[in-house]
C-alpha positions in Angstrom: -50.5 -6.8 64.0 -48.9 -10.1 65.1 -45.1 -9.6 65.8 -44.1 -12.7 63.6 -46.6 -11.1 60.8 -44.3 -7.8 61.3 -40.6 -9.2 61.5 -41.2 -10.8 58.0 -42.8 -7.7 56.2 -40.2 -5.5 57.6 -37.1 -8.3 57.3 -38.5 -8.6 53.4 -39.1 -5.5 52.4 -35.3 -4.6 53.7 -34.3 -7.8 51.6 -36.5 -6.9 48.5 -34.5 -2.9 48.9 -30.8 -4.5 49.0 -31.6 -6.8 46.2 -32.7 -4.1 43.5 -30.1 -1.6 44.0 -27.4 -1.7 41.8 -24.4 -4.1 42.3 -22.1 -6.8 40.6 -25.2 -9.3 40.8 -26.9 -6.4 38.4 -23.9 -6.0 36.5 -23.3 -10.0 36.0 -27.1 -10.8 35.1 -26.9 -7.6 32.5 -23.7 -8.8 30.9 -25.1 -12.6 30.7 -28.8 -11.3 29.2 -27.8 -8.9 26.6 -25.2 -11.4 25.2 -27.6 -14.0 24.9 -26.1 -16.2 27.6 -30.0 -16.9 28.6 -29.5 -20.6 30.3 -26.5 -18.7 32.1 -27.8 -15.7 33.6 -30.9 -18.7 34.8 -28.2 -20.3 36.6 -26.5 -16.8 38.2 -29.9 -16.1 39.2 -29.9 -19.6 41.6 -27.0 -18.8 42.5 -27.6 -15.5 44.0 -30.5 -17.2 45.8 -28.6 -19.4 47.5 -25.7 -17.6 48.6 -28.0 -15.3 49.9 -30.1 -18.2 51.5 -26.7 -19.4 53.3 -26.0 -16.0 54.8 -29.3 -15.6 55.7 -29.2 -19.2 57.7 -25.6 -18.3 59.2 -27.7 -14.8 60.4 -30.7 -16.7 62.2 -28.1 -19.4 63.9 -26.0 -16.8 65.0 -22.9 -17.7 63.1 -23.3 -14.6 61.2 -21.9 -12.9 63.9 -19.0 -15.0 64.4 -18.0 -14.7 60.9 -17.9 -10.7 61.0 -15.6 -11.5 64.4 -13.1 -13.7 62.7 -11.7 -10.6 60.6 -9.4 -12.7 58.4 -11.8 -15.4 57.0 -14.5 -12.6 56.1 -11.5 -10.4 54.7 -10.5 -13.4 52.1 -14.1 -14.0 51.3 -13.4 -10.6 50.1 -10.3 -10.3 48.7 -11.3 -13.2 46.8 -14.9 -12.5 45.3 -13.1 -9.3 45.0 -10.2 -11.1 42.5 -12.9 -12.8 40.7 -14.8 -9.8 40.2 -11.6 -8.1 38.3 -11.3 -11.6 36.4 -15.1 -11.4 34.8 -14.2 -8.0 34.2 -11.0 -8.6 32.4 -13.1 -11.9 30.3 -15.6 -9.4 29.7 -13.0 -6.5 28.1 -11.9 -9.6 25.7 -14.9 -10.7 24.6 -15.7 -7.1 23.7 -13.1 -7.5 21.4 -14.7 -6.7 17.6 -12.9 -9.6 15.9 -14.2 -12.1 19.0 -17.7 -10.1 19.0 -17.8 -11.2 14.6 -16.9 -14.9 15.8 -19.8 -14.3 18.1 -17.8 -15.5 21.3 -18.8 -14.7 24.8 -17.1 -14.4 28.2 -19.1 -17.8 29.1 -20.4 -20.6 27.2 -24.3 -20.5 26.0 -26.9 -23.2 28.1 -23.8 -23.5 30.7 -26.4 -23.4 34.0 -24.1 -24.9 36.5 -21.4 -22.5 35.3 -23.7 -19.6 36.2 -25.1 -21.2 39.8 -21.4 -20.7 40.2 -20.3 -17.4 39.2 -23.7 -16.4 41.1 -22.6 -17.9 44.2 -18.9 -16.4 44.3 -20.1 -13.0 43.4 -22.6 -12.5 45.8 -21.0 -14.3 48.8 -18.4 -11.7 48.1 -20.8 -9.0 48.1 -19.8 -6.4 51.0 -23.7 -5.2 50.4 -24.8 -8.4 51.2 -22.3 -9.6 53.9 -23.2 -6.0 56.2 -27.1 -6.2 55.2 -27.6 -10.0 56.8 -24.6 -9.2 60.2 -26.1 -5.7 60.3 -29.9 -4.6 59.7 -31.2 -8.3 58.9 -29.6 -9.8 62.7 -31.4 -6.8 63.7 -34.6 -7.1 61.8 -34.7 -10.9 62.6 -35.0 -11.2 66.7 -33.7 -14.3 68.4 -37.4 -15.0 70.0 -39.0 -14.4 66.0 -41.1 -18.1 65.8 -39.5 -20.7 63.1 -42.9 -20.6 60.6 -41.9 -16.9 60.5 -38.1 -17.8 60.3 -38.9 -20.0 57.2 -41.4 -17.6 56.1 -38.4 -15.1 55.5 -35.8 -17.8 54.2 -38.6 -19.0 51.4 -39.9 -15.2 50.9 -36.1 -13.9 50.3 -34.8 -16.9 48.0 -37.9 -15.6 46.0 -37.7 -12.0 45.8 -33.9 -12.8 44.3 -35.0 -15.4 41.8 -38.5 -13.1 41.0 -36.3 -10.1 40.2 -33.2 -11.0 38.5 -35.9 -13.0 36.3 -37.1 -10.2 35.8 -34.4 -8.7 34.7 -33.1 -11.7 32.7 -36.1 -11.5 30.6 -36.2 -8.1 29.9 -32.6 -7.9 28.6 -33.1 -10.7 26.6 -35.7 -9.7 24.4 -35.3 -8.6 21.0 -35.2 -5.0 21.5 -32.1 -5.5 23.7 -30.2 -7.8 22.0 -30.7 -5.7 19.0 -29.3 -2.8 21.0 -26.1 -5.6 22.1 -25.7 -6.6 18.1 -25.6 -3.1 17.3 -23.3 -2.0 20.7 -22.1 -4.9 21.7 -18.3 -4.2 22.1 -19.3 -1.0 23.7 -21.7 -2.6 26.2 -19.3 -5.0 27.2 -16.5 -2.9 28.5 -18.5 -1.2 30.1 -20.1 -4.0 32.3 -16.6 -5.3 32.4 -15.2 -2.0 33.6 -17.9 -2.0 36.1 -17.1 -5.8 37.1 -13.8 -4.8 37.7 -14.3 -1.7 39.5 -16.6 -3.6 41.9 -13.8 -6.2 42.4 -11.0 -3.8 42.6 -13.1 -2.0 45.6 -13.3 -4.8 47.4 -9.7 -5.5 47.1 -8.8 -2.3 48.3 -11.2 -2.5 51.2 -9.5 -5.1 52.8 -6.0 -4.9 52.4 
């Protein structure tokens, strides 16, 4: 097999594991599905793509590296997706509220796209997962002498596998079945995302200070 034609299968199919385990990107696109927050949980979902694009970049130029080296700038990433984390979970804890769940308020405001490209970006640029997948296993995955089609070949074939599967997931938690499980355990559901949000965010925290 050509080497190119095996550096992206194997750097993809590492990508394609990290991206459907469990995390805060999970958590976030669940909390933003079952509430009905469709348009925003679209957005999240670009935004986990290019976060994930940019680290990916940083890896194949090198600068990946440099980042993990400069321990203070990579610790505040941290520290501050990490704050942000606790601050969705906290939003997500008052919106699970049953006089706000009557009014039929949410954490995040219905059709806001550009609000979830951002929440998308900030959580997963703060994702430790993500940060030691692309400076670990994907710099290794990814050799210096690997040929630019299959370079690009990996950029495009990962900013799809996260758009392909947390579109996935958006659509299945939005159907009707779901969001008649949300109306019926709504305030339920979203303390528990938003203790989950939190948890993530407090871990983080913790790891770096």
């Amino acid at each position: 097999m050509n080497p190119d034609v095996l550096t992206v299968l194997t750097a993809l199919g590492l990508y394609a594991a990290v991206v459907i385990s469990p995390g805060p990107n999970f958590a976030l696109i669940s909390k933003l599905a079952m509430s009905g927050a469709r348009s925003t949980a679209v957005g999240a979902t670009f935004g986990f793509a290019i976060a994930a694009t940019f680290y990916a970049v940083l890896t194949m130029a090198g600068l990946a590296l440099f980042l993990a080296k400069v321990g203070w700038l990579a610790s505040l990433i941290q520290i501050a997706g990490g704050c942000y984390l606790v601050y969705l979970g906290l939003m997500a804890w008052l919106s699970g509220k049953p006089d706000t769940m009557k009014q039929g308020v949410s954490s995040v405001e219905k059709g806001d796209v550009l609000r979830g490209v951002r929440m998308g970006m900030i959580v997963n640029l703060s994702n430790p997962k993500g940060i030691a997948f692309f400076i670990g296993l994907y710099a290794v995955a990814v050799p210096p002498e690997a040929g630019l089609l299959a370079k690009l070949a990996i950029l495009v074939g990962g900013f799809l596998i996260e758009i392909i599967w947390y579109s996935l997931v958006t659509a299945l938690l939005s159907r009707r079945q779901a969001k008649a499980v949300y109306d019926r355990f709504g305030q339920w559901i979203e303390r528990a995302i938003g203790t989950a949000l939190a948890g993530f965010g407090i871990r983080l925290i913790a790891e770096k200070t």
